[in-house]
VEXGUTI-147867 format. One record per residue: x, y, z of N, C-alpha, C in turn; residue in one letter. Coordinates in steps of 0.001 Angstrom, whole numbers, plus 500000, padded with zeros to 6 digits. Example, Ala and Ser with C-alpha at 12.3 -4.5 7.8 and 13.67 -1.06 7.14 Angstrom:
// residues 2
  n.east  n.north    n.up  ca.east  ca.north   ca.up  c.east  c.north    c.up  type
  513190   494310  507800   512300    495500  507800  513200   496700  507800     a
  512850   497750  507080   513670    498940  507140  512900   500030  507870     s
END
This chain:
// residues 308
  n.east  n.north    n.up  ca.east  ca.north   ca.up  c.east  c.north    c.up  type
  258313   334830  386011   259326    334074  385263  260617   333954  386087     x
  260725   334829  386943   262031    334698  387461  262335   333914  388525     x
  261077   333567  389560   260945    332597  390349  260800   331861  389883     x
  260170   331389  388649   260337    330034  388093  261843   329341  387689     x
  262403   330441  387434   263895    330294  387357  264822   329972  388545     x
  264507   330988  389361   265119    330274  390282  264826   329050  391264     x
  263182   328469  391204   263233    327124  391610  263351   326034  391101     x
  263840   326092  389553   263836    325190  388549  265564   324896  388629     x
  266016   325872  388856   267720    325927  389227  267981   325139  390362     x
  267230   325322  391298   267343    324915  392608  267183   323615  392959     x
  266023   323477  392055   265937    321806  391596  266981   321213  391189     x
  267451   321519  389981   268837    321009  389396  269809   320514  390232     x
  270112   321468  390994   271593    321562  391929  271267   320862  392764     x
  269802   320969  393849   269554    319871  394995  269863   318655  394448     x
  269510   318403  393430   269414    316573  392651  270446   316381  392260     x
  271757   317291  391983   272843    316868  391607  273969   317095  392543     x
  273614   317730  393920   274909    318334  395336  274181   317729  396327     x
  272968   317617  396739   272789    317280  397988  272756   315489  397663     x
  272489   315381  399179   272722    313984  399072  273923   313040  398993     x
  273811   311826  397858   274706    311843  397347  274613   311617  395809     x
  274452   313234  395493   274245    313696  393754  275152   312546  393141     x
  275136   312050  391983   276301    311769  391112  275402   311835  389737     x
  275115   312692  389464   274827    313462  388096  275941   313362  387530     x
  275720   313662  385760   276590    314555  385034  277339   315329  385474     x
  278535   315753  386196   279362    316640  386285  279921   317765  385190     x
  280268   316955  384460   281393    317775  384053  281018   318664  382850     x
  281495   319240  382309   281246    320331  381339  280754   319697  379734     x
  279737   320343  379146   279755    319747  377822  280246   320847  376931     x
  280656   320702  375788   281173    321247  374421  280490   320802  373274     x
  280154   321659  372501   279683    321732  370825  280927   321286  369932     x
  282065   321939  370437   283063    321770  369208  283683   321086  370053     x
  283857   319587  370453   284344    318980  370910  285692   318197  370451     x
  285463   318474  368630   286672    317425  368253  287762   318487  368258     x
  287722   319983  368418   288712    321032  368334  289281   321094  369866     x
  288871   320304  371086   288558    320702  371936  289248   319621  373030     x
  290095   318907  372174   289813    316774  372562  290687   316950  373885     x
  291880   318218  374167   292632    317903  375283  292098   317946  376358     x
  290785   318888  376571   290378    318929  377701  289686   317828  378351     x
  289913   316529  377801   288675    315448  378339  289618   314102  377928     x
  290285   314092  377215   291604    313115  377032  292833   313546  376597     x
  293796   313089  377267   295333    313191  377467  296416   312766  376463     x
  295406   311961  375763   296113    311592  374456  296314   312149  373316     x
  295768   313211  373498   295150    313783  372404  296894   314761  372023     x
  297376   315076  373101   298910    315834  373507  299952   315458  372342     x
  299977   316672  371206   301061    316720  370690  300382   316007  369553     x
  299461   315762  368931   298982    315301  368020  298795   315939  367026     x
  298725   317233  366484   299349    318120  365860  300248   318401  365175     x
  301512   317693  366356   302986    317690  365487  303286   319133  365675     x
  302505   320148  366099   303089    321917  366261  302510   322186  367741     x
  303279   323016  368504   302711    323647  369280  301318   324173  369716     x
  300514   324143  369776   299001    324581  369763  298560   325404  371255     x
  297640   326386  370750   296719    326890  372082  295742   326803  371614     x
  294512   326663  372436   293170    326949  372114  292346   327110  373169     x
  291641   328151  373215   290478    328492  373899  289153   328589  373898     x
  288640   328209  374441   287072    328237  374113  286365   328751  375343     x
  285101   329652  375438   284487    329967  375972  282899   329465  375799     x
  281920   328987  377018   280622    328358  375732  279917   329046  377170     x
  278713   329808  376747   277440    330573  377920  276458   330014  377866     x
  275702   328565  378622   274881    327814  378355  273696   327968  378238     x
  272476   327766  377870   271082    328614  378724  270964   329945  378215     x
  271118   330955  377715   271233    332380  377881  270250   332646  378030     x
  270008   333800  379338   268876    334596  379652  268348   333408  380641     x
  268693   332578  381129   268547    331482  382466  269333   331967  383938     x
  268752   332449  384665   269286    333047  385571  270443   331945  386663     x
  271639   331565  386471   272404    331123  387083  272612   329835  386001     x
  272356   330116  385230   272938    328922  383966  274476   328942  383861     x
  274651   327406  383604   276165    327037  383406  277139   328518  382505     x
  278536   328291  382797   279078    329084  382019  280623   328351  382172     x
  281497   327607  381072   282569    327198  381250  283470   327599  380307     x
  284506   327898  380381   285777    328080  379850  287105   327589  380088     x
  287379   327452  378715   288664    326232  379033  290038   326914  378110     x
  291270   326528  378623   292003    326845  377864  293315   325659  377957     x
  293846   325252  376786   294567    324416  376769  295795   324675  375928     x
  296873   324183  375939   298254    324099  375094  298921   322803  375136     x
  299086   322431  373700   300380    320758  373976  300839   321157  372486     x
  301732   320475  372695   303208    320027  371590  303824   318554  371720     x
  304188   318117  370776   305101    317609  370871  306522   317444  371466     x
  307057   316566  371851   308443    316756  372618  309445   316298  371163     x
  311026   316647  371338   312074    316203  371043  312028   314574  370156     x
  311791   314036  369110   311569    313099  368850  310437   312272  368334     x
  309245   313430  368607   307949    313110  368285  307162   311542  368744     x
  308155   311403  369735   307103    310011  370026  306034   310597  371856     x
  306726   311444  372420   306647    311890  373215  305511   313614  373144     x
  304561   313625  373689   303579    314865  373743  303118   315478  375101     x
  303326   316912  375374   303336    317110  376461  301753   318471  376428     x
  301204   318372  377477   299873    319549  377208  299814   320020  378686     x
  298999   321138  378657   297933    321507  380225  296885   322271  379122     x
  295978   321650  380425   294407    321769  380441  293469   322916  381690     x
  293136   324021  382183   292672    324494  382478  291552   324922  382650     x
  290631   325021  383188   288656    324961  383224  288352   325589  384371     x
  287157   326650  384012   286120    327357  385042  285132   326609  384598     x
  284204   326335  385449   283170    326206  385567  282290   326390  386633     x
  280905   327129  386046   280206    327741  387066  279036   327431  386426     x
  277988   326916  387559   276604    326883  387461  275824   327300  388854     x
  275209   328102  388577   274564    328666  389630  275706   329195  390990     x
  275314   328573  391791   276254    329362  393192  277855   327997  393194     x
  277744   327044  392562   278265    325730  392293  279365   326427  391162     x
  281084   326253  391894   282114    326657  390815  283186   325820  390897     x
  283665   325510  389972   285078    324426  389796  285959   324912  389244     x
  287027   324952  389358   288387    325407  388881  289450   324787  388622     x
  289599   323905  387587   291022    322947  387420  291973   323403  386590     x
  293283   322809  386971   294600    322337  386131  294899   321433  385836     x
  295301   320789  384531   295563    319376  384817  296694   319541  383756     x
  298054   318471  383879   299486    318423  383070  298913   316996  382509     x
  299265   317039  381152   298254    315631  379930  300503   315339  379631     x
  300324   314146  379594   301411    313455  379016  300980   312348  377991     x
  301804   312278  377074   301349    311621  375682  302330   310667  375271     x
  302188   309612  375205   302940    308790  374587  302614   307813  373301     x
  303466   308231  371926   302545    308081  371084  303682   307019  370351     x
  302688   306149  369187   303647    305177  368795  303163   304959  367211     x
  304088   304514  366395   303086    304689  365016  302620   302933  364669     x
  301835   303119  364368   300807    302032  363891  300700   301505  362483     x
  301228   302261  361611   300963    301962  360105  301738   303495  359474     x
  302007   303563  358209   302217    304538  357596  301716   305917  357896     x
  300619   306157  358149   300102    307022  358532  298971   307156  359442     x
  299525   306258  360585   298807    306533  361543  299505   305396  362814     x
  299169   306725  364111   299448    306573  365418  298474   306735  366255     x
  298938   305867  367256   298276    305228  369016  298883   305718  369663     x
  298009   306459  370550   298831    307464  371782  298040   306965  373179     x
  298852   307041  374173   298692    306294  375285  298783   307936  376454     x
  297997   308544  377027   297655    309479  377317  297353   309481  379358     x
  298276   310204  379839   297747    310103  381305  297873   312103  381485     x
  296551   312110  382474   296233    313564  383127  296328   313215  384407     x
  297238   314376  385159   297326    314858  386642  296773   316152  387024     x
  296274   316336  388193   296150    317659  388633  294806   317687  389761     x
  294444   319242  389230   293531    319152  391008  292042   320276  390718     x
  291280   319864  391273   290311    320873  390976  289948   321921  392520     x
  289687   323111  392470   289177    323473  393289  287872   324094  393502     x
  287257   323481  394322   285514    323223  394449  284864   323976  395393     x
  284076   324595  394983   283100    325555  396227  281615   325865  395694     x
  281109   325555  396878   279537    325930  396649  278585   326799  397615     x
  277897   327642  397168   277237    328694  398118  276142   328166  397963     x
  275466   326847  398293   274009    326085  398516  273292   326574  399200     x
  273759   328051  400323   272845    328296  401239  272086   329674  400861     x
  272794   329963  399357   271722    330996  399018  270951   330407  398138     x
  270690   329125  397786   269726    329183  396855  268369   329358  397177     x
  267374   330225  396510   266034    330428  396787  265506   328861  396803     x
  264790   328610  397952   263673    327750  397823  262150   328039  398458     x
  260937   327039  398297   259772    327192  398307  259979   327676  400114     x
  260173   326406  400677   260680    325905  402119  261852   325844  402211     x
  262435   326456  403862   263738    326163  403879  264230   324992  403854     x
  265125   324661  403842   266385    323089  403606  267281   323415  404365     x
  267557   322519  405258   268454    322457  406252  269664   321582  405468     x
  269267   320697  404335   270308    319850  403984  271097   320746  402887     x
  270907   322076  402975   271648    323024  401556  272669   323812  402845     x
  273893   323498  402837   274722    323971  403485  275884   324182  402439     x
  276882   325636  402545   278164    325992  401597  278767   324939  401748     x
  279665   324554  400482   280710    324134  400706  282196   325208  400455     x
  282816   325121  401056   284153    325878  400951  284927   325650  400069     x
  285911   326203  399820   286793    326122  399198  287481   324978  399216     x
  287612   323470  398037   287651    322073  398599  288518   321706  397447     x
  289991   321402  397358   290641    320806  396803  290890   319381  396574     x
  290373   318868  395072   290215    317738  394777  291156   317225  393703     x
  292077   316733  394341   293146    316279  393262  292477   314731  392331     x
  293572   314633  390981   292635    313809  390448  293645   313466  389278     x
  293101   312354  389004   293743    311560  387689  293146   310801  386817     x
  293580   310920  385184   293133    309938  384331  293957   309754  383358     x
  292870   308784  382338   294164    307942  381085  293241   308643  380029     x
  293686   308553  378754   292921    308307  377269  293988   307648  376191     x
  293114   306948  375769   293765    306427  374247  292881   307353  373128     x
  294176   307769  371884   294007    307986  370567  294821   307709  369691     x
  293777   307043  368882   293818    306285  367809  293897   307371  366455     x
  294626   307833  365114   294075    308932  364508  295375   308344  363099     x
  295438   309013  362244   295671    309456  361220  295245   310472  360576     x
  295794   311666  359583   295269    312574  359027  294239   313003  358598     x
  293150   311652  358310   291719    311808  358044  291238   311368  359070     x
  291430   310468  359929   290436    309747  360965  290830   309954  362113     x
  289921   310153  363207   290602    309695  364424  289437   309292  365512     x
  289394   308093  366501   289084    307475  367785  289513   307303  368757     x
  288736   307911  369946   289799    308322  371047  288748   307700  372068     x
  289014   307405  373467   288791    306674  374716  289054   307312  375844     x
  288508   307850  376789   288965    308539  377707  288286   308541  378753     x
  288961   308689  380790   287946    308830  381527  289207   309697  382054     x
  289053   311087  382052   289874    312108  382292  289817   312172  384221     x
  288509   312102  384617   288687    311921  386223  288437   310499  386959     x
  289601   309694  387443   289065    308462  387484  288922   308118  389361     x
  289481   309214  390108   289390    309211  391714  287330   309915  391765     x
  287063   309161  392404   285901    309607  392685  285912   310383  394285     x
  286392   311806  394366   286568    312568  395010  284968   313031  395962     x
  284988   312802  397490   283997    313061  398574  283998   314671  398007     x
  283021   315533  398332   282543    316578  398163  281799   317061  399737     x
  282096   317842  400616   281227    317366  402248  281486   318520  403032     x
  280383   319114  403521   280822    320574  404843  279618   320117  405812     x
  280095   321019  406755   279311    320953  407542  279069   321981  408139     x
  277796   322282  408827   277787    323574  409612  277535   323449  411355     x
  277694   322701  411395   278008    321736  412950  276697   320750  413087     x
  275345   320921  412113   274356    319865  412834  274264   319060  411101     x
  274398   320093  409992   274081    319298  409289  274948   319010  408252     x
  275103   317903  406855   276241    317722  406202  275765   317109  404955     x
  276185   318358  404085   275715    318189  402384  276859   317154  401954     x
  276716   315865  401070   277764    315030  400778  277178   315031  398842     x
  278272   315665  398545   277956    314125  397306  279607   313800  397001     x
  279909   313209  395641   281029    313114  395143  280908   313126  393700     x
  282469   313009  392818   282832    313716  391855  282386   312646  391393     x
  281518   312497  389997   281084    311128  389133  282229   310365  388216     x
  282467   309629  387429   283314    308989  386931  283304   309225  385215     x
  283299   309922  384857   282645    309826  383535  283769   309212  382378     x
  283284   308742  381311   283969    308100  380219  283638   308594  378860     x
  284326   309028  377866   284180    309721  376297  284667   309133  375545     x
  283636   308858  374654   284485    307770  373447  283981   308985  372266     x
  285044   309005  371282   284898    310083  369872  285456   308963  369061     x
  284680   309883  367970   285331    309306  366450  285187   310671  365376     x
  285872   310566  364568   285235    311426  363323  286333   310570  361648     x
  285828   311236  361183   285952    310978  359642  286270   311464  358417     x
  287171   312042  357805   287009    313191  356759  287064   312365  355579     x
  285781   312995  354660   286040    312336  353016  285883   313229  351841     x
  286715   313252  350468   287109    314287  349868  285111   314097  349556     x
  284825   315277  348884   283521    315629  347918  283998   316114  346883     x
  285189   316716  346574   285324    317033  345288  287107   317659  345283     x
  287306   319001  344429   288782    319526  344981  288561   320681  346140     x
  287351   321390  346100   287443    322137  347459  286143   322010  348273     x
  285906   320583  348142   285076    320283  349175  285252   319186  350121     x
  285219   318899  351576   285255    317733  352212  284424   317581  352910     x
  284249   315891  353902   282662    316047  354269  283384   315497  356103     x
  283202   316167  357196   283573    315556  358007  282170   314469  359180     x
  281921   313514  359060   281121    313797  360602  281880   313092  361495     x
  280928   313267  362613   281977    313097  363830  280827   312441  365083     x
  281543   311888  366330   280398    311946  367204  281342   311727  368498     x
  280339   311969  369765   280801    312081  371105  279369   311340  371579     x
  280235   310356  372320   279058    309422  373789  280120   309497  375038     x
  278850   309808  375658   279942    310552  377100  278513   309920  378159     x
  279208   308722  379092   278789    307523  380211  279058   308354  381385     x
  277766   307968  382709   278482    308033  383688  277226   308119  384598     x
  277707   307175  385441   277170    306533  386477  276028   307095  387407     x
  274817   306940  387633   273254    308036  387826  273130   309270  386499     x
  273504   308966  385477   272573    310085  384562  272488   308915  383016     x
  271638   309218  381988   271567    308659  381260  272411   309193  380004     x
  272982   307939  379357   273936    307814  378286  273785   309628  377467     x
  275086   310058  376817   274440    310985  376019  274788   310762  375122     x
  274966   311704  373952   275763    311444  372677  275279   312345  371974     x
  276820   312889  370748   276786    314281  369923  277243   313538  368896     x
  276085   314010  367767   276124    313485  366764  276617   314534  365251     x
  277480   315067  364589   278148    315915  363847  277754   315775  362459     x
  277879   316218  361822   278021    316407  360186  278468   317968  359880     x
  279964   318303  359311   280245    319281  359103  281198   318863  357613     x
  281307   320390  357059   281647    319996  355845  282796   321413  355720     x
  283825   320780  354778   284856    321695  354539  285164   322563  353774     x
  284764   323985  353249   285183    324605  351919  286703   325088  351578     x
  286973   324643  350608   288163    325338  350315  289399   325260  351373     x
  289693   324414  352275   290183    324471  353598  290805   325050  354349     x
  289284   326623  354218   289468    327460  355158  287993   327327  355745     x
  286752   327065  355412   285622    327260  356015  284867   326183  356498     x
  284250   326009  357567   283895    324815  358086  282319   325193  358471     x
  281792   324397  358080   279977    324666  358725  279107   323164  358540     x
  278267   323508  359799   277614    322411  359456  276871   321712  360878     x
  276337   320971  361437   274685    321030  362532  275518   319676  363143     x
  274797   319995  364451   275292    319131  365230  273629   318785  365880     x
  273793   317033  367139   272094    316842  367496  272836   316404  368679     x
  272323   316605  369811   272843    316011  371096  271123   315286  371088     x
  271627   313670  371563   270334    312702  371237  269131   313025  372540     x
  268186   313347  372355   266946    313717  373082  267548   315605  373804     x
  267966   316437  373589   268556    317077  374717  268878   318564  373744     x
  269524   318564  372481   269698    320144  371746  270042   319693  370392     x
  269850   320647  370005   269761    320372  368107  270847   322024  368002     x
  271852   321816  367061   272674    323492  366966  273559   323491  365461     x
  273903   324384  365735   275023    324987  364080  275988   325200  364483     x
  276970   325069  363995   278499    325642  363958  279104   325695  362801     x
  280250   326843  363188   280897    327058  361718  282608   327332  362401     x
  283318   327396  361526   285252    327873  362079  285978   328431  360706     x
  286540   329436  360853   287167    329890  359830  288891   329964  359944     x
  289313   329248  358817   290851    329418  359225  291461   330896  358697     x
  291419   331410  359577   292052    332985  359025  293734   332776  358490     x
  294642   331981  358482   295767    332206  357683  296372   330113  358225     x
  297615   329999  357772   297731    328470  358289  297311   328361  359558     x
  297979   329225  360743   298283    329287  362279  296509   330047  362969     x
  295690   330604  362353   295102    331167  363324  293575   330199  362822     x
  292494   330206  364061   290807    330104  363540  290318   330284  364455     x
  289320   330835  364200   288030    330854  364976  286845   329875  364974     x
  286198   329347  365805   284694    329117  365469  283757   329090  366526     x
  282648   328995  366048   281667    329427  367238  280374   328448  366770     x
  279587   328199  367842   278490    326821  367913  277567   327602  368447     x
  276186   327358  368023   275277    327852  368649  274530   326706  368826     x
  273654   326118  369965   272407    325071  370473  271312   325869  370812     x
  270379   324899  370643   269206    325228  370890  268691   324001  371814     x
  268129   324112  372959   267733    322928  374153  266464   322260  373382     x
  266468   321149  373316   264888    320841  373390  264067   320052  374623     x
  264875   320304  375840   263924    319889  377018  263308   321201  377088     x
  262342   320951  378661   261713    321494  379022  262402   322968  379728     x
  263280   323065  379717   264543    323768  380395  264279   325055  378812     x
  264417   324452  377910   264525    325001  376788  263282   326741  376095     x
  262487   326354  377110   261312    327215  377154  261914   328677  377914     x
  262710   328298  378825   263018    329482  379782  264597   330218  379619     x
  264787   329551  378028   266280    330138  378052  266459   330663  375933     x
  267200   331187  375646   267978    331753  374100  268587   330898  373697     x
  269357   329645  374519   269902    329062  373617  271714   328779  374271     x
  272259   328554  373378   273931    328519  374175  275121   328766  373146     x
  276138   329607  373368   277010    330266  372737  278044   329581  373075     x
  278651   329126  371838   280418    328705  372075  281328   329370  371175     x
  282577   329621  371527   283236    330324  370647  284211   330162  370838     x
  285208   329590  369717   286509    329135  370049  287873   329613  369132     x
  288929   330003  369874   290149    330220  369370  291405   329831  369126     x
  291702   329492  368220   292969    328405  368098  294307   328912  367386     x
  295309   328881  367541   296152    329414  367067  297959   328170  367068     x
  298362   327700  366117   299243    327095  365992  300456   327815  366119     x
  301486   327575  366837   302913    328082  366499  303814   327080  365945     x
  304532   328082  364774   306129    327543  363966  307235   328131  364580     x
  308004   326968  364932   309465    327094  365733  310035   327497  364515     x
  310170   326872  363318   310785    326450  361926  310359   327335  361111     x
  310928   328593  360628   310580    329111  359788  310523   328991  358341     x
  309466   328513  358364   308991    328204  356530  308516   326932  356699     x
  308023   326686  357380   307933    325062  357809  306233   325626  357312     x
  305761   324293  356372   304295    324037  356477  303454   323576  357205     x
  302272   324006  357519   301364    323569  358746  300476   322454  357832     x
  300030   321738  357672   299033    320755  357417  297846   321322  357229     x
  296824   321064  356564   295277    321510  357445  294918   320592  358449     x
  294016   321189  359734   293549    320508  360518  292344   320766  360586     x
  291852   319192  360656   290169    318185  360668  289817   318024  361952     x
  290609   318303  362771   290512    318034  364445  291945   318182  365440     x
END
C-alpha cells in the first residue's frame, strides 16, 4: 500500500510540475463562503467589524504526502465605510511541492440600493515556491524531476462583490500574472507555470420559520488544463447559533459541515469530505476546521448575525 502511494503521488505532481503542468493549483476549501478573502479581494471589510479567521483543512488523511493548507486572514473596514482594507496569508503543501503567500486585499465598496453594496476588490503580494522533485520515489529514474528552490513569485488580482445581508455574488481571479516556475541542474530544466484560475460564488439565506433559516450556496472555480469544478451547499441555520448541513463537489467528494457561534464575536466550524475518485480508496477522507472571531472597537455596539 505504501508504494502504491507513493507512485500514485508521483503521478500527480509529474502531471502537474514537470513539463509545462498547468493543473489546478491552488488550494480548495469546504467552507468557502466563511473563507471568501482568501480567493477575492472584495470581499474586505464586508462585515462592517474587524474580523480574523483561520482555517486549517488536512486533505486525503492517511495518504502519504497529501495536500495540507492553511490560511489565515484579517479585514475591516476603513474610516467612512466605503473603503475596506484585509491580508491574506497561505501554506500550502503537497507532497515535496510548498507555497507560501501574503497578499494586502483593498476594497472599494459602493452602495447599490438600500441594502445592498458592490465592492470593487484588488490583491497584491508574493508567493514563495519550492519543490524537492528529486526525492520523489519513482518506478524508473527521471531526469526531468529536478528541485526547485526557493522561487519568489509576486502576483496580482481583482474580485467583485455583490451582497446584501441575505445574499451575496462574488467574481474573482485572485492570481492574474501567470508566473514561470524553472531550475536547473546544469543539463536538465523542470518548467511549468502558475495557472490562472477564476471563482464565481453565490449563496442565499431564507427564513423557515422564527429559529430556522435555510442557506445554500455554491462555488465554480475555471482554469485553464483542468476541468471545470464546482461546490454545491445546502446548510441550514438553528436558532442563529448552529449551522449544519452537506456539501457535493460535482464528480470529485460528497461531505458535512457544521459552525457554532459560541457568543456574538467568536465560531467555530469544521467540514469533513469524503473523495469519490479513485484517489478515494487510499485515503480517510479530509478535515477542515475553522476559527473566526469578530472584534468591537465600540463598546456595546451590536454585531449582526453572519450568513457569510
Amino acid at each position: 500500500m505504501r508504494n502504491g502511494r507513493h507512485i500514485l503521488l508521483s503521478l500527480l505532481l509529474w502531471t502537474g510540475l514537470a513539463g509545462t503542468g498547468r493543473a489546478q493549483q491552488d488550494p480548495l476549501y469546504s467552507q468557502y463562503m466563511f473563507n471568501t478573502l482568501a480567493f477575492n479581494p472584495a470581499y474586505a471589510g464586508s462585515a462592517d467589524v474587524f474580523t480574523i479567521m483561520a482555517l486549517s483543512r488536512h486533505q486525503w488523511v492517511g495518504f502519504e504526502g497529501a495536500p495540507s493548507t492553511q490560511t489565515l486572514t484579517f479585514h475591516s473596514p476603513l474610516p467612512g465605510q466605503s473603503l475596506g482594507l484585509g491580508f491574506s496569508a497561505m501554506n500550502d503543501r503537497v507532497g515535496p511541492v510548498r507555497q507560501t503567500g501574503a497578499f494586502v486585499d483593498f476594497a472599494y465598496r459602493i452602495r447599490t440600493g438600500a441594502d445592498t453594496r458592490l465592492a470593487f476588490g484588488l490583491k497584491g503580494g508574493a508567493n514563495l515556491f519550492q519543490a524537492d522533485l528529486a526525492s520523489l520515489p519513482t518506478v524508473l529514474p527521471d531526469p526531468s524531476l529536478t528541485n526547485i528552490q526557493s522561487t519568489i513569485l509576486p502576483n496580482f488580482g481583482f474580485g467583485l462583490f455583490w451582497h446584501s445581508s441575505r445574499y451575496y455574488v462574488g467574481l474573482s481571479a485572485p492570481k492574474l500574472l501567470e508566473n514561470e516556475i524553472s531550475s536547473t541542474d546544469g543539463t536538465v530544466m523542470t518548467t511549468s507555470s502558475e495557472a490562472r484560475h477564476y471563482f464565481l460564488i453565490g449563496g442565499y439565506v431564507l427564513d423557515l420559520g422564527p429559529d430556522m433559516k435555510f442557506k445554500p450556496s455554491f462555488m465554480v472555480r475555471a482554469v485553464e488544463g483542468a476541468p471545470l469544478s464546482a461546490d454545491i451547499n445546502a446548510n441550514f441555520l438553528l436558532r442563529e447559533r448552529i449551522w449544519f448541513g452537506a456539501m457535493y463537489r460535482l464528480g470529485n467528494a460528497f461531505g458535512v459541515m457544521g459552525q457554532y457561534q459560541i457568543n456574538d464575536q467568536l465560531r467555530v466550524g469544521y467540514a469533513f469530505d469524503m473523495t469519490t475518485t479513485r484517489i478515494g480508496a487510499y485515503n480517510a477522507g479530509t478535515h477542515e476546521l475553522m476559527i473566526g472571531y469578530d472584534l468591537r472597537f465600540v463598546k456595546g455596539r451590536t454585531i449582526s448575525p453572519r450568513y457569510f
